[in-house]
C-alpha positions as CSV (number, residue, x, y, z in Angstrom):
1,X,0.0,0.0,0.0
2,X,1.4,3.3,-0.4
3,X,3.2,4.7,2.6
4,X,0.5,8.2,3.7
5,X,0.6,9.7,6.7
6,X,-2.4,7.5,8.1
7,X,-0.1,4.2,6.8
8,X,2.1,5.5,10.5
9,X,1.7,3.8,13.4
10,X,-0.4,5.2,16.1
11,X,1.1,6.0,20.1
12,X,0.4,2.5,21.5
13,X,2.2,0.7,18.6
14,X,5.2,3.3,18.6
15,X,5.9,2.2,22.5
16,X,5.9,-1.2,21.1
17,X,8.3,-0.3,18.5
18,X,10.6,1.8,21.2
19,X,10.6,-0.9,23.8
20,X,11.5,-3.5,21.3
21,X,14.3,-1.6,19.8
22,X,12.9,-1.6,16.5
23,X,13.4,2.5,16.7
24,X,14.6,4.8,18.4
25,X,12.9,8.2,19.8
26,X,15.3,10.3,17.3
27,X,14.3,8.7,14.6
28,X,10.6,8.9,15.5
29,X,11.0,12.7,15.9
30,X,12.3,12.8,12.2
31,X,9.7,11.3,10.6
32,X,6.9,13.7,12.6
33,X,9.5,16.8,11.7
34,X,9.4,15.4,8.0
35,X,5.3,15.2,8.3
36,X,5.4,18.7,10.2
37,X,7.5,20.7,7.3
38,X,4.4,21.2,5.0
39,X,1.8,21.4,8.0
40,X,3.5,24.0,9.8
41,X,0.6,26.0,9.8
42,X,-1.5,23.8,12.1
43,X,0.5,24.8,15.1
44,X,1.1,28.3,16.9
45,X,4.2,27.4,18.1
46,X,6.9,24.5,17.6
47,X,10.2,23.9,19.4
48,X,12.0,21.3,17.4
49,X,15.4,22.3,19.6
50,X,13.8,21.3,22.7
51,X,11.7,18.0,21.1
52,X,15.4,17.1,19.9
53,X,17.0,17.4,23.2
54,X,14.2,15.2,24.5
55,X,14.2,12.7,22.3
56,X,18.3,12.4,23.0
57,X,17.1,12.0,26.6
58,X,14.5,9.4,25.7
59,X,16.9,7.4,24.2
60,X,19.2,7.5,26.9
61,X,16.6,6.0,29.0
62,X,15.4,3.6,26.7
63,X,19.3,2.2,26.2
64,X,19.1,1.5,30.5
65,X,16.3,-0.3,30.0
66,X,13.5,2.2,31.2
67,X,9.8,1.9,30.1
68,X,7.2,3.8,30.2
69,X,4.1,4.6,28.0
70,X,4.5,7.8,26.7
71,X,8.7,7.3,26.5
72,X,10.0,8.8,23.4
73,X,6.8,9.6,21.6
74,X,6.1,12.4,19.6
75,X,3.0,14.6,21.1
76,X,1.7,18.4,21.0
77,X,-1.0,20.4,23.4
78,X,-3.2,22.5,21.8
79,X,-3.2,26.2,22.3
80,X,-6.8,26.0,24.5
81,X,-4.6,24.8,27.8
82,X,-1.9,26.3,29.7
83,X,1.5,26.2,28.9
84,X,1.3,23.5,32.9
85,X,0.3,20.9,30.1
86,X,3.9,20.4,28.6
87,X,4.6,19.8,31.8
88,X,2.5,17.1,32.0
89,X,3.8,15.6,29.1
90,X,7.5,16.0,29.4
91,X,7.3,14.6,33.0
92,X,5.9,11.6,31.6
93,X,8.9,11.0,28.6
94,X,7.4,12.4,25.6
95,X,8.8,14.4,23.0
96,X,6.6,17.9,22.6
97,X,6.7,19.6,19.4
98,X,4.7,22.5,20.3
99,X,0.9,23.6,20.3
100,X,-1.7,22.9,18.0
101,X,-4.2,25.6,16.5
102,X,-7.7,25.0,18.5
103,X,-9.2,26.7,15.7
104,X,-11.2,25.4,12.8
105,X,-9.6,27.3,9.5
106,X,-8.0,24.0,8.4
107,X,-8.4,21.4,5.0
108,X,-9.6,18.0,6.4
109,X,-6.7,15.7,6.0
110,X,-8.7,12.9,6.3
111,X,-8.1,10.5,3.1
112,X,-11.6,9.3,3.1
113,X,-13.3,12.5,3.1
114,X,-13.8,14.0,-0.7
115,X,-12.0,16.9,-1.5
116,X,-14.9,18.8,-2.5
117,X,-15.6,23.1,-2.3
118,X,-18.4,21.5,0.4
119,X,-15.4,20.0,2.6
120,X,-16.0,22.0,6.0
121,X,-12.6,23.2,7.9
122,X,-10.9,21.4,10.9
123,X,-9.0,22.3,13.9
124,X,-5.2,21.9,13.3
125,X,-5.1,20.0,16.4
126,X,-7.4,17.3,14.8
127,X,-5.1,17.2,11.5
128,X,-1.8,16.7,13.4
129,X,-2.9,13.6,14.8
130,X,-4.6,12.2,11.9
131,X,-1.5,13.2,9.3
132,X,0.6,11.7,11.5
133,X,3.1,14.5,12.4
134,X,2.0,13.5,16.2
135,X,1.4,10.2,17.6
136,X,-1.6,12.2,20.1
137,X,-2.4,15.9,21.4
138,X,-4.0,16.9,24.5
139,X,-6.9,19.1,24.2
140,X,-9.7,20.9,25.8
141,X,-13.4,19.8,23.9
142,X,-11.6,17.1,22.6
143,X,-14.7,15.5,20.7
144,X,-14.7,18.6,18.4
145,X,-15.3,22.0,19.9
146,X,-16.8,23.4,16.7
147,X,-18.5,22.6,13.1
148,X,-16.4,19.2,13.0
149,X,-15.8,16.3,15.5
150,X,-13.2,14.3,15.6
151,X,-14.6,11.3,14.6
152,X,-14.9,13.1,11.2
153,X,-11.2,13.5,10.8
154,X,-11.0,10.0,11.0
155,X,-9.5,9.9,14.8
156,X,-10.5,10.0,18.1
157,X,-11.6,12.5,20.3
158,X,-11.8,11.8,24.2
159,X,-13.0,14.3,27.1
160,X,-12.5,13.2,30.8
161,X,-15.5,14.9,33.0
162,X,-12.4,17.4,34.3
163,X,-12.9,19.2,30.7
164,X,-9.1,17.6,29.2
165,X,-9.1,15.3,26.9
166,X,-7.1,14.0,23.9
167,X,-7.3,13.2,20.4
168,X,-5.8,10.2,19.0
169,X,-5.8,7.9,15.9
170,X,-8.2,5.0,17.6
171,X,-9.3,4.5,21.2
172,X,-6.4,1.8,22.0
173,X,-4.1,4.9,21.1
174,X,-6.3,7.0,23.2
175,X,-6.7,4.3,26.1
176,X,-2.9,4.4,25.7
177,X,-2.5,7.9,26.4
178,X,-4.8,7.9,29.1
179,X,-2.4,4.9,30.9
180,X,0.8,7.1,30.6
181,X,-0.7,10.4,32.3
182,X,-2.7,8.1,34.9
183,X,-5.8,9.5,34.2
184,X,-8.3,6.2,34.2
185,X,-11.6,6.0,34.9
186,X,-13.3,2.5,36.8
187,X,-14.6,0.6,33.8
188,X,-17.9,-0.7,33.9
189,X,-19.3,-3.9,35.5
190,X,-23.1,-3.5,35.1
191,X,-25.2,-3.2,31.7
192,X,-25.4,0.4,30.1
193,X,-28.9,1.7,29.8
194,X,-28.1,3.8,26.5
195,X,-30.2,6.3,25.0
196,X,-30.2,7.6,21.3
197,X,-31.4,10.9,20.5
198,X,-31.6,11.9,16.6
199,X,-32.6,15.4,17.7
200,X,-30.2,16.9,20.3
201,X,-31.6,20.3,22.2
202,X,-32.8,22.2,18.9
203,X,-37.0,21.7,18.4
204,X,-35.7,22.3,14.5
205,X,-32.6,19.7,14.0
206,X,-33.2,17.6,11.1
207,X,-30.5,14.8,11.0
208,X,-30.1,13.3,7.5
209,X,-30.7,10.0,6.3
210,X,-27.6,8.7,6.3
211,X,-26.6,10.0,9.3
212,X,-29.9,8.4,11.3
213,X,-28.7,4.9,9.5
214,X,-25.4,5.0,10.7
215,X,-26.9,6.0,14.5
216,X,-29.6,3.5,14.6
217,X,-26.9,0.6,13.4
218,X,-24.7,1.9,16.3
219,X,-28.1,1.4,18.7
220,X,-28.9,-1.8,17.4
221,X,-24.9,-2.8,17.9
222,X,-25.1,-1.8,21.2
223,X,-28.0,-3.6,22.0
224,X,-26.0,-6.8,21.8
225,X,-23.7,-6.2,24.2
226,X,-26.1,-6.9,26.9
227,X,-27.1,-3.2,27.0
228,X,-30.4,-1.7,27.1
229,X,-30.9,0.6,24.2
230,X,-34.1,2.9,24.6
231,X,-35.0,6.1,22.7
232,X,-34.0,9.4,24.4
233,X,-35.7,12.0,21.9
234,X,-38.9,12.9,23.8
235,X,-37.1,13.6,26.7
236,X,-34.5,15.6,25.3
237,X,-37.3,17.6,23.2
238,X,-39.6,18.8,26.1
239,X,-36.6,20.9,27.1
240,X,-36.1,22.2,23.8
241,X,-37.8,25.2,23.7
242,X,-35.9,26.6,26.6
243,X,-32.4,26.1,25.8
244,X,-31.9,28.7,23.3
245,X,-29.1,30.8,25.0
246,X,-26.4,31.8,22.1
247,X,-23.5,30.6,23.7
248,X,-25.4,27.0,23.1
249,X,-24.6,26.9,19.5
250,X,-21.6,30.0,19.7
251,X,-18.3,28.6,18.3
252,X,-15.2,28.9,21.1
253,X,-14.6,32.2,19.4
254,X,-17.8,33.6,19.5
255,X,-17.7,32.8,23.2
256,X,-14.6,34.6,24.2
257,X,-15.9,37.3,22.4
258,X,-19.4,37.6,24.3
259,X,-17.6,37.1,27.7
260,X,-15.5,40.3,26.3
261,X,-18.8,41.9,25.7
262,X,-21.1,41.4,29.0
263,X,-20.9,44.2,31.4
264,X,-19.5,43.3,34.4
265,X,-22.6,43.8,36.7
266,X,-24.3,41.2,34.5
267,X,-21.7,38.3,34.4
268,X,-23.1,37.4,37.4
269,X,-26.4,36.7,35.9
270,X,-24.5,34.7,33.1
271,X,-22.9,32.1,35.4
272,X,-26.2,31.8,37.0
273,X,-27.8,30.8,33.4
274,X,-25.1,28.7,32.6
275,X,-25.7,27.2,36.5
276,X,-29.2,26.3,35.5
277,X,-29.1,25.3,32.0
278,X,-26.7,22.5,33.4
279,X,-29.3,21.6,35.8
280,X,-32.0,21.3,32.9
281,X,-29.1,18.9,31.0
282,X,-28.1,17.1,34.3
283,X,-31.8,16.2,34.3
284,X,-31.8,15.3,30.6
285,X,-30.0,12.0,31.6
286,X,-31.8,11.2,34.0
287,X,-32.4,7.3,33.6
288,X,-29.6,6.6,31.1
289,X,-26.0,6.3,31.7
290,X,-24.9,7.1,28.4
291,X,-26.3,8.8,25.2
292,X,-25.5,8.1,21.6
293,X,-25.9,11.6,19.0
294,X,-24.8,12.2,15.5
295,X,-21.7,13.7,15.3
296,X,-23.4,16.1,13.3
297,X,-26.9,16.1,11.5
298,X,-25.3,15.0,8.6
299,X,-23.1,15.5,5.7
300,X,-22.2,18.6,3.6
301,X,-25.2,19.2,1.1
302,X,-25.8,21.9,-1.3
303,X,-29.2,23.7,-2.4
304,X,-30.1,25.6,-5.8
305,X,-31.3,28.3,-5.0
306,X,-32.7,31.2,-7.6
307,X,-29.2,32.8,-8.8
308,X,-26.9,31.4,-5.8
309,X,-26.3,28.4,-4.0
310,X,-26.6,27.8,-0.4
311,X,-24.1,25.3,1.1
312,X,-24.8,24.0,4.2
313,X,-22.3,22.3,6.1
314,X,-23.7,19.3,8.6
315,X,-23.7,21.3,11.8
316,X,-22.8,20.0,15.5
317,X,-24.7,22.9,17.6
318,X,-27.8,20.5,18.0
319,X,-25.2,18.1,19.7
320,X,-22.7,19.6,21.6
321,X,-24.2,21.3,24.2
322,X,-24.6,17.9,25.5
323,X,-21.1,17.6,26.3
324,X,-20.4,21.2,26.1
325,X,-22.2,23.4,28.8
326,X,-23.0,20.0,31.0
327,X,-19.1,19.2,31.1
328,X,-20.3,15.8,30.9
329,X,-17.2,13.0,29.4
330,X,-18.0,12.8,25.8
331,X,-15.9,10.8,22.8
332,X,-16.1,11.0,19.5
333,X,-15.6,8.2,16.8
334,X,-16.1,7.0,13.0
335,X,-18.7,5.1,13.0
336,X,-18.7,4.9,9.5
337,X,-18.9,6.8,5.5
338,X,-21.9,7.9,3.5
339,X,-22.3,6.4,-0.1
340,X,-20.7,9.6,-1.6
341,X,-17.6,8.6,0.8
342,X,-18.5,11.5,3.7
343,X,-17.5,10.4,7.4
344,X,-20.2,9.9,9.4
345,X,-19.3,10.4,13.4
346,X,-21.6,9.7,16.5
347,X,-20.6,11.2,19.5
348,X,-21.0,9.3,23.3
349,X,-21.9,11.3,26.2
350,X,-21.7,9.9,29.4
351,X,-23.1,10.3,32.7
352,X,-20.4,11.0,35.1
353,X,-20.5,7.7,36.7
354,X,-20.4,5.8,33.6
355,X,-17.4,7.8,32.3
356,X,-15.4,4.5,32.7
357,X,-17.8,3.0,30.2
358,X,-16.9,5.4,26.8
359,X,-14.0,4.2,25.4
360,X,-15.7,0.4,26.3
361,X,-18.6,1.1,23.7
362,X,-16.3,3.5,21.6
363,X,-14.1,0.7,21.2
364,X,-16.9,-1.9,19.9
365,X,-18.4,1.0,17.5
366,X,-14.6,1.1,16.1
367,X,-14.1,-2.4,15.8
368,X,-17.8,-2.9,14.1
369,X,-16.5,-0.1,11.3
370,X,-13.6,-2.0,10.7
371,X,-15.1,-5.3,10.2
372,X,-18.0,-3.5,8.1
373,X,-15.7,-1.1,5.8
374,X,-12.2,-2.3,6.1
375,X,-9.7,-0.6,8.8
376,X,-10.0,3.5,8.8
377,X,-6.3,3.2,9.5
378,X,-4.0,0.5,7.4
């Protein structure tokens, strides 16, 4: 097969490949500089002197025989945490490059996604990981924080309930991750009781065909893993009508912006909306441990209209205040492509209890695309 980006192996199999000896931490960094040359752009800021030094350091370690998950692999933050996250990182062995642009001004990389006018833009955090410059980021709204989710992109996108998550090529990778920064949640030893909601928080969302197919196969999936699978819509709708506040469907930008904007006296009164319309979504779940959504309500589609045409991009907003506003853990994964070829994501939402249960059912919708369309990644 020809050797592309997505051909590289992902974070769990490069720790394989350091602790065998098969490479070395230098030589991994190489290949991601080599990657990162015409991708610059997708990060704010790079130090390739200081990923060098650490990769000579890695390799010092790996040579006495030390081990450990994220030794000598290539990683990035994205420019939504604090500079504390390299930190993180570097105390646990792995080579930072720099930070990754949070913002979605970015071709999708994904080779499975047509490059059509229609094809909507990506975070550069979500295109380092899936061209391979980066083995995984960590990121704040890791599922996708705007138009796009990660599952779209053709990787993974996890959220811990603590609002930091991180995006990887597939949930082993993430899982991977997760192992080498000690953040793991209790996996789950009951049943799920799932819900599925087609409709999200918006009275108006419309979710395409192809996008309800690839839902309802992940429900009737999940019902075979001893879960119950019921339908969450009605109770999701009846609150519809009152979560209309802008910063619901606002994009990160828009957000900084009206924070800007509010008068002092009255940002009070904000956090005191915000307060409640987290108590209408806490109630939302009440019943289910976990909800299944479209990643978004469907693919890119354009309309004649009388001298112009309107392009509509398949849009998140009716989604993400799920994860969003609630803080709930969310991850988002491929479930699967349209007949045209278009990525189709669904995005989990967890209760916080049941966080130890995402990457568990993310992990089987994964593994179901693979054995229905062929590996996303070869």
């Amino acid at each position: 097969m020809e050797d592309t980006p997505m051909c590289y192996p992902g974070a769990a199999a490069q720790a394989r490949l350091l602790g065998s000896g098969a490479t070395t931490a230098a030589e991994l960094l190489a290949t991601s500089v080599d990657q990162l040359n015409p991708l610059r752009h997708v990060f704010t800021d790079v130090d390739l002197s200081g990923a060098r030094h650490s990769a000579d350091e890695a390799d010092r370690r790996l040579a006495l025989g030390e081990r450990g998950a994220l030794l000598g692999l290539p990683m990035a933050v994205e420019d939504s945490l604090p500079r504390t996250a390299f930190g993180l990182l570097q105390a646990a062995g792995a080579i930072v490059i720099g930070r990754t642009s949070a913002a979605e001004r970015h071709r999708n990389p994904a080779p499975d996604f047509p490059a059509t006018s229609l094809d909507p833009l990506v975070s550069g955090t979500a295109i380092a990981v899936a061209s391979g410059v980066v083995s995984a980021v960590l990121a704040r709204r890791a599922p996708g924080a705007g138009q796009v989710p990660a599952g779209a992109v053709g990787v993974v996108g996890y959220q811990s309930g603590g609002g930091s998550g991180v995006l990887a090529r597939d949930v082993s990778d993430v899982e991977h991750v997760l192992s080498g920064l000690g953040w793991r949640a209790e996996r789950s030893e009951r049943p799920l009781r799932i819900g599925v909601s087609l409709r999200g928080v918006a009275v108006h969302t419309r979710t395409r065909a192809p996008m309800r197919r690839v839902v309802e196969d992940v429900a009737a999936l999940l019902s075979l893993h001893a879960n119950e699978v019921v339908d969450h819509d009605p109770h999701l709708a009846e609150h519809g009508r009152i979560l209309l506040a802008p910063h619901l469907t606002a994009s990160p930008r828009e957000l900084a912006l009206l924070g800007k904007l509010v008068p002092t006296p009255f940002r009070g009164l904000c956090r005191a909306l915000v307060s409640a319309e987290r108590a209408m979504l806490d109630d939302m779940f009440g019943g289910i441990d976990l909800l299944v959504t479209p990643g978004y309500t469907g693919p890119a589609e354009a309309t004649s209209l009388p001298g112009a045409v309107l392009v509509r991009n398949g849009a998140t907003s009716p989604f993400s205040p799920l994860w969003r506003v609630s803080g709930y853990p969310a991850v988002s994964v491929l479930a699967g492509w349209d007949a045209d070829g278009y990525p189709l994501p669904v995005t989990l939402v967890a209760v916080p209890s049941a966080e130890g249960a995402l990457l568990e059912v993310a992990r089987i919708i994964e593994e179901e695309r693979d054995r229905t369309y062929g590996s996303a990644v070869a």
